[in-house]
TORKOL-747705 format. One record per residue (C-alpha): residue in three letters; x negated, y negated, z negated. Coordinates in nm, 3 decimals, padded with zeros to 5 digits, always signed. Example, Ala and Ser with C-alpha at 12.3 -4.5 7.8 and 13.67 -1.06 7.14 Angstrom:
<sites>
(ala, (-01.230, +00.450, -00.780))
(ser, (-01.367, +00.106, -00.714))
</sites>
This chain:
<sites>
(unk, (+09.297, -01.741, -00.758))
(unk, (+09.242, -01.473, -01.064))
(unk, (+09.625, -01.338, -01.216))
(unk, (+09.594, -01.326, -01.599))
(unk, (+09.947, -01.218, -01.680))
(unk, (+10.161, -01.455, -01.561))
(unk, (+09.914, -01.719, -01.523))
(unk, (+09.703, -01.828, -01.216))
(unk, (+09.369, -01.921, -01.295))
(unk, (+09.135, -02.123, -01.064))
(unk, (+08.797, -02.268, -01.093))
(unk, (+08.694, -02.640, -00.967))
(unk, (+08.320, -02.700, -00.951))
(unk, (+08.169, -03.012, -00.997))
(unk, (+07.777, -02.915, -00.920))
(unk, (+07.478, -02.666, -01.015))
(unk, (+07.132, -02.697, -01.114))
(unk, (+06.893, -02.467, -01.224))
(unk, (+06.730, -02.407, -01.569))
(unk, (+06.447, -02.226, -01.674))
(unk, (+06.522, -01.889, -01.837))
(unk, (+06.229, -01.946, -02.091))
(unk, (+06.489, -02.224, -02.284))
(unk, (+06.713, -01.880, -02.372))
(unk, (+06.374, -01.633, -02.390))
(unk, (+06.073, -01.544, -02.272))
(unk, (+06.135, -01.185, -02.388))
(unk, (+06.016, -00.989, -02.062))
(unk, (+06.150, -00.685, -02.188))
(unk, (+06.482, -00.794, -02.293))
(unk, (+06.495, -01.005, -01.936))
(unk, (+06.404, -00.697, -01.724))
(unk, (+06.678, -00.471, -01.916))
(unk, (+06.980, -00.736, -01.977))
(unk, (+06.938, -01.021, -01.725))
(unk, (+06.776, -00.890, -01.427))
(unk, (+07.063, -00.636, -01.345))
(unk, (+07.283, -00.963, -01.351))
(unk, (+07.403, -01.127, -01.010))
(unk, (+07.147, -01.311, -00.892))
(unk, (+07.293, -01.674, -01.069))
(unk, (+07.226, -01.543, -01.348))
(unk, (+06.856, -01.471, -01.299))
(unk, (+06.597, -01.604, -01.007))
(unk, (+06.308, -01.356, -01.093))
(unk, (+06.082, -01.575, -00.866))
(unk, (+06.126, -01.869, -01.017))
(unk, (+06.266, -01.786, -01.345))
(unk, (+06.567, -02.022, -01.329))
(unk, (+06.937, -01.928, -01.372))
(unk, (+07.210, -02.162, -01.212))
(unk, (+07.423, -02.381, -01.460))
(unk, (+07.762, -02.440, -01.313))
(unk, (+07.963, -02.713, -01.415))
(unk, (+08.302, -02.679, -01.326))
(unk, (+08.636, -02.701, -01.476))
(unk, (+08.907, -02.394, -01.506))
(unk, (+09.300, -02.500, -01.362))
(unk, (+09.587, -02.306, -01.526))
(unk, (+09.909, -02.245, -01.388))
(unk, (+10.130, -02.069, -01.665))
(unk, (+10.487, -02.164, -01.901))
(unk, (+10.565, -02.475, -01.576))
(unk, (+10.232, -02.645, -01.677))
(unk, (+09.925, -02.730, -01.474))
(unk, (+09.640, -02.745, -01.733))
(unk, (+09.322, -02.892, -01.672))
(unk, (+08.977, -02.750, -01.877))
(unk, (+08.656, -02.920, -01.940))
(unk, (+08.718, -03.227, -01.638))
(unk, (+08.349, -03.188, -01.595))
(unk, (+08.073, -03.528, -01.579))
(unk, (+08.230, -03.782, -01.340))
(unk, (+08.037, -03.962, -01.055))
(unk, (+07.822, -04.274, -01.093))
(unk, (+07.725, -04.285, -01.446))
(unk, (+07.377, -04.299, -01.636))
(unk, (+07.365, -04.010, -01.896))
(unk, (+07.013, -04.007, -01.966))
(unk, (+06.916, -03.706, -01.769))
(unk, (+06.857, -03.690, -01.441))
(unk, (+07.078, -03.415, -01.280))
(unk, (+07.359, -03.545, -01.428))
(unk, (+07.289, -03.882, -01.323))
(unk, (+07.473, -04.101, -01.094))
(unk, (+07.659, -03.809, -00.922))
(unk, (+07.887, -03.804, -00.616))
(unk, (+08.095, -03.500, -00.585))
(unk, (+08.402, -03.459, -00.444))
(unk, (+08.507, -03.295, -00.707))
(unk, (+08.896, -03.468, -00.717))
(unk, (+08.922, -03.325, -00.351))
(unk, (+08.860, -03.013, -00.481))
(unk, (+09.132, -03.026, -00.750))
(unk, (+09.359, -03.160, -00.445))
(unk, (+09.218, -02.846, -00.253))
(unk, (+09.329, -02.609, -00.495))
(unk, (+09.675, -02.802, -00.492))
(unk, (+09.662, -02.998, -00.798))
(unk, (+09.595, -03.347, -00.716))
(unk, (+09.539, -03.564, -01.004))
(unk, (+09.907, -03.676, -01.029))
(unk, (+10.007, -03.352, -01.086))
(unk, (+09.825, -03.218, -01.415))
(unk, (+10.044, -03.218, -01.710))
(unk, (+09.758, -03.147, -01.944))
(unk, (+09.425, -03.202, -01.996))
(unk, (+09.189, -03.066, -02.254))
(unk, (+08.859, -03.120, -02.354))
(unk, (+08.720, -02.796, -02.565))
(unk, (+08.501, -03.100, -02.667))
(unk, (+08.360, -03.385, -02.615))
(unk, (+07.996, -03.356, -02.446))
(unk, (+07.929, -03.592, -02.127))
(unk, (+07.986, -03.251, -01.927))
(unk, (+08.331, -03.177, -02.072))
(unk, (+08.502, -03.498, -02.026))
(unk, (+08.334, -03.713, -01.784))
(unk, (+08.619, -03.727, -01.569))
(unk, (+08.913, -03.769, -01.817))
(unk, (+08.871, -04.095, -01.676))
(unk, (+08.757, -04.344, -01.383))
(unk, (+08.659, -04.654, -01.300))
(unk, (+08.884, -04.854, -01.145))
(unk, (+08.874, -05.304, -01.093))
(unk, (+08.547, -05.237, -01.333))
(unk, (+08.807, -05.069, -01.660))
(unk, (+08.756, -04.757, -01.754))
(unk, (+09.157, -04.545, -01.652))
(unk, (+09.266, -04.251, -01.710))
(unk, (+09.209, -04.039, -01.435))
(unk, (+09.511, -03.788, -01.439))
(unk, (+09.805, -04.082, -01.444))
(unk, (+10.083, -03.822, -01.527))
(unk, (+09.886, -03.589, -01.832))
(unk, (+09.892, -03.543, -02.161))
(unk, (+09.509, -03.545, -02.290))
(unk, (+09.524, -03.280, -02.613))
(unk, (+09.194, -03.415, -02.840))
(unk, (+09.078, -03.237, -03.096))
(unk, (+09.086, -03.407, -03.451))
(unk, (+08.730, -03.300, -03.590))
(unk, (+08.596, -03.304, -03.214))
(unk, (+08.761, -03.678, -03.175))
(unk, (+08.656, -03.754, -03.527))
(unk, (+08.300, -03.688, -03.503))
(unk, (+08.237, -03.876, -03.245))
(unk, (+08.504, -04.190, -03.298))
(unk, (+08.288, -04.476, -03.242))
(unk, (+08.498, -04.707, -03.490))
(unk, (+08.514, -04.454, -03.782))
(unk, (+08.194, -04.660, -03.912))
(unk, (+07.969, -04.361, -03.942))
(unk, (+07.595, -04.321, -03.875))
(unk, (+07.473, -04.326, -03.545))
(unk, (+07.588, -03.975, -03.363))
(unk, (+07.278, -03.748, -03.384))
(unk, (+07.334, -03.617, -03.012))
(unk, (+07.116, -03.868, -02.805))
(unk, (+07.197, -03.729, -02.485))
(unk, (+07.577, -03.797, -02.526))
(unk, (+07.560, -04.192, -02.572))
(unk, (+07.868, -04.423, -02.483))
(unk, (+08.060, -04.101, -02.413))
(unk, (+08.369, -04.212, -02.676))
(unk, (+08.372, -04.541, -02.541))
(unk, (+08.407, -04.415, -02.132))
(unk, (+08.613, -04.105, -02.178))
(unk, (+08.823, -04.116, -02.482))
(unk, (+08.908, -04.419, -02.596))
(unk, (+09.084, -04.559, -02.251))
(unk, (+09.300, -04.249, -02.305))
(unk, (+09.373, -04.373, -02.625))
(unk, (+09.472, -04.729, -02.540))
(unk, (+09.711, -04.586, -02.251))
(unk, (+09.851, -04.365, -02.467))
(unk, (+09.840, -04.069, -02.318))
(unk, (+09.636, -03.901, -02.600))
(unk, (+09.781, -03.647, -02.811))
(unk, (+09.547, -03.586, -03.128))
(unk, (+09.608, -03.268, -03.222))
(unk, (+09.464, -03.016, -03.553))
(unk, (+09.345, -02.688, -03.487))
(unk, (+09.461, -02.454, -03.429))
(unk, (+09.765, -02.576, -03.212))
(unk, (+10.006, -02.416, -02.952))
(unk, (+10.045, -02.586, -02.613))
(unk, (+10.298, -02.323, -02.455))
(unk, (+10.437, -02.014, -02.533))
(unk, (+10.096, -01.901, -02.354))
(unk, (+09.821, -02.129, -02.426))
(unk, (+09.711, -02.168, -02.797))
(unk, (+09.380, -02.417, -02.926))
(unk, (+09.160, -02.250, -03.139))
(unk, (+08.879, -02.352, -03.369))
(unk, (+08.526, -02.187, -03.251))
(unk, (+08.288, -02.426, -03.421))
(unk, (+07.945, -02.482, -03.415))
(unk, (+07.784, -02.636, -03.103))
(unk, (+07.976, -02.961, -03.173))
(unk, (+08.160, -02.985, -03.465))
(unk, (+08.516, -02.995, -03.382))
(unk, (+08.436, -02.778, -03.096))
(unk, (+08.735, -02.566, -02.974))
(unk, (+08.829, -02.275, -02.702))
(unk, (+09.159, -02.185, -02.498))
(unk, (+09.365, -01.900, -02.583))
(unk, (+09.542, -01.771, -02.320))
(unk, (+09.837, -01.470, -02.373))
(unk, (+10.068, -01.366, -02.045))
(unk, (+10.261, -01.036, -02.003))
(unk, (+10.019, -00.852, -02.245))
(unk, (+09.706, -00.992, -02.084))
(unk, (+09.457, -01.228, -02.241))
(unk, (+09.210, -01.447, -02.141))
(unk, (+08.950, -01.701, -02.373))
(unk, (+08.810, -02.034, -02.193))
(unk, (+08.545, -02.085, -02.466))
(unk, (+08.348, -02.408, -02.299))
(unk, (+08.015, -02.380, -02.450))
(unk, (+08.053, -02.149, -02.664))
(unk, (+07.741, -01.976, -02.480))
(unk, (+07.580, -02.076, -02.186))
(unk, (+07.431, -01.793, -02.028))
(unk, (+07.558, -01.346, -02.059))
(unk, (+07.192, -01.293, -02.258))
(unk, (+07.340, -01.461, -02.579))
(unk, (+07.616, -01.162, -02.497))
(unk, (+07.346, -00.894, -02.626))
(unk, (+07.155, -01.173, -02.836))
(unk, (+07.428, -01.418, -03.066))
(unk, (+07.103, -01.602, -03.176))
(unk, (+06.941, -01.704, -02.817))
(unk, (+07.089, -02.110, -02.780))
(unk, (+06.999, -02.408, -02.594))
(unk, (+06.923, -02.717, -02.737))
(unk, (+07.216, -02.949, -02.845))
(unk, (+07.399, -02.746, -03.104))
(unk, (+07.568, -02.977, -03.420))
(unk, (+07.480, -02.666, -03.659))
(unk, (+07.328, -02.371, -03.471))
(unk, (+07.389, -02.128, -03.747))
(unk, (+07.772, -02.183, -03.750))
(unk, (+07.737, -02.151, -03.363))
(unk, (+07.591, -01.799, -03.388))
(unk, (+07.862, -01.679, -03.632))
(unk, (+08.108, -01.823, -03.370))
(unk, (+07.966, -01.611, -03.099))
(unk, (+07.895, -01.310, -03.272))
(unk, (+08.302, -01.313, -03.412))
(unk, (+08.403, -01.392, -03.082))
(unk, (+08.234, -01.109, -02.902))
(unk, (+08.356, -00.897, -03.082))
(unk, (+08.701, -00.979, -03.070))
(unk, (+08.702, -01.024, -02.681))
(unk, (+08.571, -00.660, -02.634))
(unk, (+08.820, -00.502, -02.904))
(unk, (+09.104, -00.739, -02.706))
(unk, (+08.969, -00.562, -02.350))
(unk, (+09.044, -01.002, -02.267))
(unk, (+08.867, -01.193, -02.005))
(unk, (+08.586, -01.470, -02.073))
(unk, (+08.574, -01.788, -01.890))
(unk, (+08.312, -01.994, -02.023))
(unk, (+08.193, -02.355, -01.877))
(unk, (+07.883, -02.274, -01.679))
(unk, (+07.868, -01.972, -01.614))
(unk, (+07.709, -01.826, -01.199))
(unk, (+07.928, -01.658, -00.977))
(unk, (+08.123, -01.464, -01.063))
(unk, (+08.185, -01.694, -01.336))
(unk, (+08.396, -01.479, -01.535))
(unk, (+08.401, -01.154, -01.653))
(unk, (+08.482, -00.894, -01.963))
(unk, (+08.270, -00.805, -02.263))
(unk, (+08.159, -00.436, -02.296))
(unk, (+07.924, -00.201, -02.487))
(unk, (+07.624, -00.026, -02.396))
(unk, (+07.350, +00.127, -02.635))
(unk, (+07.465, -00.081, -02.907))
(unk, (+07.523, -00.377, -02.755))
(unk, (+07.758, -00.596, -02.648))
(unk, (+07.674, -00.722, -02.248))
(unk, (+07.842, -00.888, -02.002))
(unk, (+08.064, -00.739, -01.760))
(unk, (+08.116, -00.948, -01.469))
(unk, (+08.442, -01.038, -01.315))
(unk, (+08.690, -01.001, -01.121))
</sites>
């Protein structure tokens, strides 16, 4: 468990895969000075892959159990392969890191990608349920908005995130155990939902304040520590890539000047870490 303040933070993976670096750059200079000093997640010089964790962050802080980012879910078609018809036992491992599923209070989706929110909910006698019985599910507005199936809009332009809605939102909905929510929004005298737009478009990170320390859980706000030194390096999927950059680039800046903690989605081990300077530029700092 990581102490942030008063809060206990834990991480809950779901699976890894690896990507190839040359989606982020094919810079060999930049890679040999920025990325190969990085653990070794971050960078397998042999192959030229880097390790894409999925995994959800658990926060213990103000009497709440809060749930980030519940990850894919198991046995479902999504269109690409590794995240195809999984079996994890990933809801052991939120009963392993004592939190069962009947006791989160709340859940939250930073948005609403297949990876985010797969398992707000299961499948149970063939219906689609909420998986956490006992939580509150905080949605976005813009994030639930752009992809509301019944708002009569064009078809969603993400192809890779089809009946997503349908599966992992709506049933939430209908048991009423959504809360829709405008950003920005306090949870807790701790926890506070900001706006950081941009790779979808209602997309959102998790403030966290405790006894002077602070701590962001930005989803995808970046997916890898090279867009760190380089805002504009980006993997495919982005709603509007240049709002996405200027979302980055603010938020670097204000995570070094806060001395806070980053805890994006998929991040390697360690998973987490700080944001410093060197030569100009900001760079990853690894955790703890």
């Amino acid at each position: 468990m990581t102490i942030v303040g008063d809060a206990g933070i834990e991480r809950v993976e779901e699976h890894q895969l690896a990507v190839p670096f040359a989606v982020l750059s094919e810079d060999p200079e930049f890679v040999a000075r920025r990325v190969a000093p990085l653990p070794s997640g971050f960078l397998d010089q042999e192959a030229m892959t880097f390790q894409f964790c999925c995994q959800s962050w658990l926060i213990r802080v103000d009497g709440l159990t809060v749930l980030v980012d519940p990850c894919t879910g198991n046995a479902r078609k999504r269109g690409v392969p590794f995240f195809d018809d999984l079996d994890t036992p990933y809801l052991q491992r939120l009963a392993d890191a004592h939190a069962p599923r009947q006791d989160i209070d709340i859940v939250f989706n930073t948005h609403m990608h297949y990876d985010h929110c797969g398992w707000n909910t299961m499948e149970v006698d063939g219906k689609w349920t909420p998986t956490f019985p006992n939580a509150t599910y905080l949605f976005v507005e813009a994030e639930y908005r752009r992809w509301d199936t019944a708002a009569g809009r064009p078809a969603h332009p993400n192809d890779f995130n089809p009946s997503v809605f349908d599966e992992c939102i709506l049933p939430v909905v209908q048991a009423g155990q959504a809360h829709i929510v405008e950003a920005p929004h306090t949870i807790s005298p701790s926890l506070r939902i900001e706006p950081a737009p941009g790779h979808t478009e209602g997309h959102c990170l998790l403030q966290l304040a405790s006894a002077g320390a602070r701590a962001y859980f930005v989803g995808d706000v970046l997916h890898h520590p090279a867009q760190i030194c380089r805002p504009e390096l980006h993997m495919p999927g982005c709603d509007d890539l240049a709002t996405a950059i200027a979302t980055r680039t603010k938020l670097f800046e204000r995570i070094h000047d806060e001395s806070a903690l980053l805890f994006p989605a998929h991040f390697s081990a360690p998973h987490f870490g700080r944001i410093g300077r060197d030569d100009g530029e900001y760079v990853f700092e690894p955790g703890p």
